[in-house]
N, CA, C and O atoms as CSV, one atom per row, in Angstrom:
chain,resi,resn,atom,element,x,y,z
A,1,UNK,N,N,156.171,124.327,88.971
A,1,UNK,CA,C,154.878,124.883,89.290
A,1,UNK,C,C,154.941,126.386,89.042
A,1,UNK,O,O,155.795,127.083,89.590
A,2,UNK,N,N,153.883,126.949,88.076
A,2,UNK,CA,C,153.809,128.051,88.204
A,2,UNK,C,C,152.851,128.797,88.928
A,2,UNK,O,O,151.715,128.328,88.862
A,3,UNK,N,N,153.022,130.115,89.791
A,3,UNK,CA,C,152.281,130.998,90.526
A,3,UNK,C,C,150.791,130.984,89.946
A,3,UNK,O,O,149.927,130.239,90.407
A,4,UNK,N,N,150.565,131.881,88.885
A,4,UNK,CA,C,149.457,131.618,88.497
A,4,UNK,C,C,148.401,130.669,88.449
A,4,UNK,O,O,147.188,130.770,88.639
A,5,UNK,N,N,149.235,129.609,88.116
A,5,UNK,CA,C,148.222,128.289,87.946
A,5,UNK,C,C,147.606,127.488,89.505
A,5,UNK,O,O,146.760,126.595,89.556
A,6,UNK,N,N,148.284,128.094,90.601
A,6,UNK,CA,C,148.396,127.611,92.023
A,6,UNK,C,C,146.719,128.508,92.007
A,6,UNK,O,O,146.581,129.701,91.739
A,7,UNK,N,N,145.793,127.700,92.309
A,7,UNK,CA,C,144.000,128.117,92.441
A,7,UNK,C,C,144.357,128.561,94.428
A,7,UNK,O,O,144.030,129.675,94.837
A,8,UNK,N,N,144.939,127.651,95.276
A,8,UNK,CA,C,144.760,127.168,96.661
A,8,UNK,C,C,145.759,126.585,97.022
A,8,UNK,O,O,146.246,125.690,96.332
A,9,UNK,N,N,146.510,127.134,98.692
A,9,UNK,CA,C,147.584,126.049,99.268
A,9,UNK,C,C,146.581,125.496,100.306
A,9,UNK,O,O,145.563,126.140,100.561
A,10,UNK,N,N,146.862,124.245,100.946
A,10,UNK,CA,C,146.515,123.941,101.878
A,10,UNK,C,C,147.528,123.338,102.542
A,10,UNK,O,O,148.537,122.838,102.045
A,11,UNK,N,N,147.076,123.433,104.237
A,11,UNK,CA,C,147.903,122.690,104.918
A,11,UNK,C,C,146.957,122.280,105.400
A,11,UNK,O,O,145.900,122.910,105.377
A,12,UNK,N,N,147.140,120.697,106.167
A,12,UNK,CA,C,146.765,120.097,107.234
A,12,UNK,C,C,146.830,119.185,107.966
A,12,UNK,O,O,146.504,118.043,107.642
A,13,UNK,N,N,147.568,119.750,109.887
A,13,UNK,CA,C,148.562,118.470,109.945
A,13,UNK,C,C,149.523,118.801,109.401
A,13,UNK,O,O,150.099,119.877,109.243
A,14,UNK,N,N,149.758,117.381,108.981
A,14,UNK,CA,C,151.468,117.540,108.284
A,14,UNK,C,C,151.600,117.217,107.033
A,14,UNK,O,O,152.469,116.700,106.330
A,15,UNK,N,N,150.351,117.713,106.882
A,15,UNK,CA,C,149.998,117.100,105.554
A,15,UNK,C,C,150.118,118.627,104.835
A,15,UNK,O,O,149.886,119.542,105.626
A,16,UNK,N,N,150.479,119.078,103.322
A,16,UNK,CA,C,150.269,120.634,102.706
A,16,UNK,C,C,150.733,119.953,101.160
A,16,UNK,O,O,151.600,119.150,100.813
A,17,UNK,N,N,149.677,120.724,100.459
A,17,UNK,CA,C,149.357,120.634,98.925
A,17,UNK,C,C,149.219,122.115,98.306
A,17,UNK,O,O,148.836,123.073,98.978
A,18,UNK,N,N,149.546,122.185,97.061
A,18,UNK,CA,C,148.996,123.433,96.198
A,18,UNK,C,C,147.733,122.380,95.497
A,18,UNK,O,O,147.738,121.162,95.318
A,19,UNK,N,N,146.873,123.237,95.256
A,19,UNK,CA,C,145.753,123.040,94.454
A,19,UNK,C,C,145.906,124.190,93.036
A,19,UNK,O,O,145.782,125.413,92.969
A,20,UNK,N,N,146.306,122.883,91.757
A,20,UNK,CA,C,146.199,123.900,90.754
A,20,UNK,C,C,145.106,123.729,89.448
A,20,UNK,O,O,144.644,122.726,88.906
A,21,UNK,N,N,144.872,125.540,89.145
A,21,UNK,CA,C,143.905,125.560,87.779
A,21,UNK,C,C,143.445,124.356,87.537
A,21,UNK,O,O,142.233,124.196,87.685
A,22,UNK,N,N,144.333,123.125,87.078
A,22,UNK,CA,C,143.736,122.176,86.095
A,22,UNK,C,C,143.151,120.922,87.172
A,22,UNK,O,O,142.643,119.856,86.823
A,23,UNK,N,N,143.394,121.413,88.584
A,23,UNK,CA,C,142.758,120.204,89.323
A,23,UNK,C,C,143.430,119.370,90.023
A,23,UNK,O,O,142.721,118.877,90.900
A,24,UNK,N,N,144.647,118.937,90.026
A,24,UNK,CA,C,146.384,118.544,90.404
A,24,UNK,C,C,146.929,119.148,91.465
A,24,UNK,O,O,147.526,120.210,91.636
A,25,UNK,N,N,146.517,118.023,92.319
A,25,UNK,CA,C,147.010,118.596,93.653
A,25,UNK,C,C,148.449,117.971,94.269
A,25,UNK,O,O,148.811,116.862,94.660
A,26,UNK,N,N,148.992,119.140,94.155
A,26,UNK,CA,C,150.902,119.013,94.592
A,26,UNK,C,C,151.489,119.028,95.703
A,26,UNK,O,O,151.343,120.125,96.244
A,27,UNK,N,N,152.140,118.254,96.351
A,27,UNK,CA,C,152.552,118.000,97.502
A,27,UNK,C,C,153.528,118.664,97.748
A,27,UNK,O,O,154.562,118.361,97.153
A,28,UNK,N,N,153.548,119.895,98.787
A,28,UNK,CA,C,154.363,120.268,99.444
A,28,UNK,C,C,155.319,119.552,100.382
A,28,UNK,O,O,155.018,118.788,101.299
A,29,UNK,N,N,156.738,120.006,99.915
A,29,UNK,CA,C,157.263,118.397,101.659
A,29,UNK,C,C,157.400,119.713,102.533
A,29,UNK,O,O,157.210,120.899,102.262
A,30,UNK,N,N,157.945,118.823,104.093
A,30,UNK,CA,C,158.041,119.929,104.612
A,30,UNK,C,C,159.145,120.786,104.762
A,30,UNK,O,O,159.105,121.849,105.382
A,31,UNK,N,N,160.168,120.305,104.172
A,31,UNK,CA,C,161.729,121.477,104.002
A,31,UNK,C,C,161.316,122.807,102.966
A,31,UNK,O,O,161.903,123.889,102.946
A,32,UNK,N,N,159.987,122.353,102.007
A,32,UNK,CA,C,159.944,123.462,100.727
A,32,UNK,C,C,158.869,124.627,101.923
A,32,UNK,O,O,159.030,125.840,101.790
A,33,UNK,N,N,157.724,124.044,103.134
A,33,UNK,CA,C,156.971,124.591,103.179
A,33,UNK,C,C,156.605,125.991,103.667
A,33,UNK,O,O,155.576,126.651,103.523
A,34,UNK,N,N,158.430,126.391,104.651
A,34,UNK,CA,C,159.112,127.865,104.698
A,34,UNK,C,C,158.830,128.965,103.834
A,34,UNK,O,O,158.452,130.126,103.988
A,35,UNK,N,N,159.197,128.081,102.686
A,35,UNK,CA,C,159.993,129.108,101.351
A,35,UNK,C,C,158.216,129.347,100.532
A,35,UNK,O,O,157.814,130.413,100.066
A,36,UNK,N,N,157.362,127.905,100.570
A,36,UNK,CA,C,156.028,128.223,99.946
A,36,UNK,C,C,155.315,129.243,100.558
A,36,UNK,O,O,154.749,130.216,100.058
A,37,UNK,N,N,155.431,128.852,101.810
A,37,UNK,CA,C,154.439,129.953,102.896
A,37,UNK,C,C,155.153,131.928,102.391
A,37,UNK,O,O,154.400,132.866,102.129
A,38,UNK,N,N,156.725,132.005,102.404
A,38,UNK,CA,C,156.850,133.173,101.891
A,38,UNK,C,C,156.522,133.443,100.904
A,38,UNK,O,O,155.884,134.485,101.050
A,39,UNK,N,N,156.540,133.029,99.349
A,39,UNK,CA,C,156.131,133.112,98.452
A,39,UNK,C,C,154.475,133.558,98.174
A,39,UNK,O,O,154.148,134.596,97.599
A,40,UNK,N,N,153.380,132.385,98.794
A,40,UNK,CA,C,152.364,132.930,98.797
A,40,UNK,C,C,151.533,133.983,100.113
A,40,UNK,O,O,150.516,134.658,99.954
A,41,UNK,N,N,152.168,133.866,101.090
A,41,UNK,CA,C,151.909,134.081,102.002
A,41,UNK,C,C,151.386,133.605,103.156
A,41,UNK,O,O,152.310,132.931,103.612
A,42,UNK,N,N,150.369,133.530,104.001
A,42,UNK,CA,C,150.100,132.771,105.300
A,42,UNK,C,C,148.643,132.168,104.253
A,42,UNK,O,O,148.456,130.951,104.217
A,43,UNK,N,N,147.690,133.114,103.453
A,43,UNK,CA,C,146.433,132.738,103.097
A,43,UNK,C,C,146.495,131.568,102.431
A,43,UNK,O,O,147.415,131.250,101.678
A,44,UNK,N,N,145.213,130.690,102.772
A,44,UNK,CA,C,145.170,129.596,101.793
A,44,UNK,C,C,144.827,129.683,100.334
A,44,UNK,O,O,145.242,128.913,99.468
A,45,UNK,N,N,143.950,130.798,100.142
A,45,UNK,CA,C,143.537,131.283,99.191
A,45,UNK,C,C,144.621,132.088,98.294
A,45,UNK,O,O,145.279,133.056,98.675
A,46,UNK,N,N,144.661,131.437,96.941
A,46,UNK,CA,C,145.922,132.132,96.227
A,46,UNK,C,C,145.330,133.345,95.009
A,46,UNK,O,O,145.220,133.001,93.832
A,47,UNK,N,N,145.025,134.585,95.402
A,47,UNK,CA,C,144.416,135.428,94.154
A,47,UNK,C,C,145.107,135.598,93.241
A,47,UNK,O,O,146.064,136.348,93.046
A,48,UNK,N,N,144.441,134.636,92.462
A,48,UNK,CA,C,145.360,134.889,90.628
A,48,UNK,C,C,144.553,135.914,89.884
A,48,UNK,O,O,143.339,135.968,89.691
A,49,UNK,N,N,145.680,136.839,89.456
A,49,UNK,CA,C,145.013,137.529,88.475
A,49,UNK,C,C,145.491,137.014,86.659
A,49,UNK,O,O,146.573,137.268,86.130
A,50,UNK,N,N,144.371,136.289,86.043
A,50,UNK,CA,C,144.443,136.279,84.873
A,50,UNK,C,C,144.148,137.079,83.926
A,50,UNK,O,O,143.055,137.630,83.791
A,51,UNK,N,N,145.424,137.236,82.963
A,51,UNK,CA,C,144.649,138.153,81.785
A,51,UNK,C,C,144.050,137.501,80.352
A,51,UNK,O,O,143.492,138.227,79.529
């Protein structure tokens, strides 16, 4: 998965997905969801800047 292409994370429950560009929503488990949350941060909202 690349950064850019990540549109949205969601969590909910115990449930957590990336939502990407093309529509493909990726399942976070929960051992990765530490390391995702640092990476993008706490927001669900992921600001991509495209050039």
């Amino acid at each position: 998965m690349h950064k850019n292409h990540v549109d949205r994370m969601r969590i909910s429950g115990s449930d957590a997905w990336c939502e990407m560009s093309n529509g493909a929503k990726l399942p976070i488990s929960r051992g990765k969801r530490k390391l995702v949350k640092l990476y993008f941060g706490n927001e669900t909202k992921v600001h991509n800047e495209k050039s």
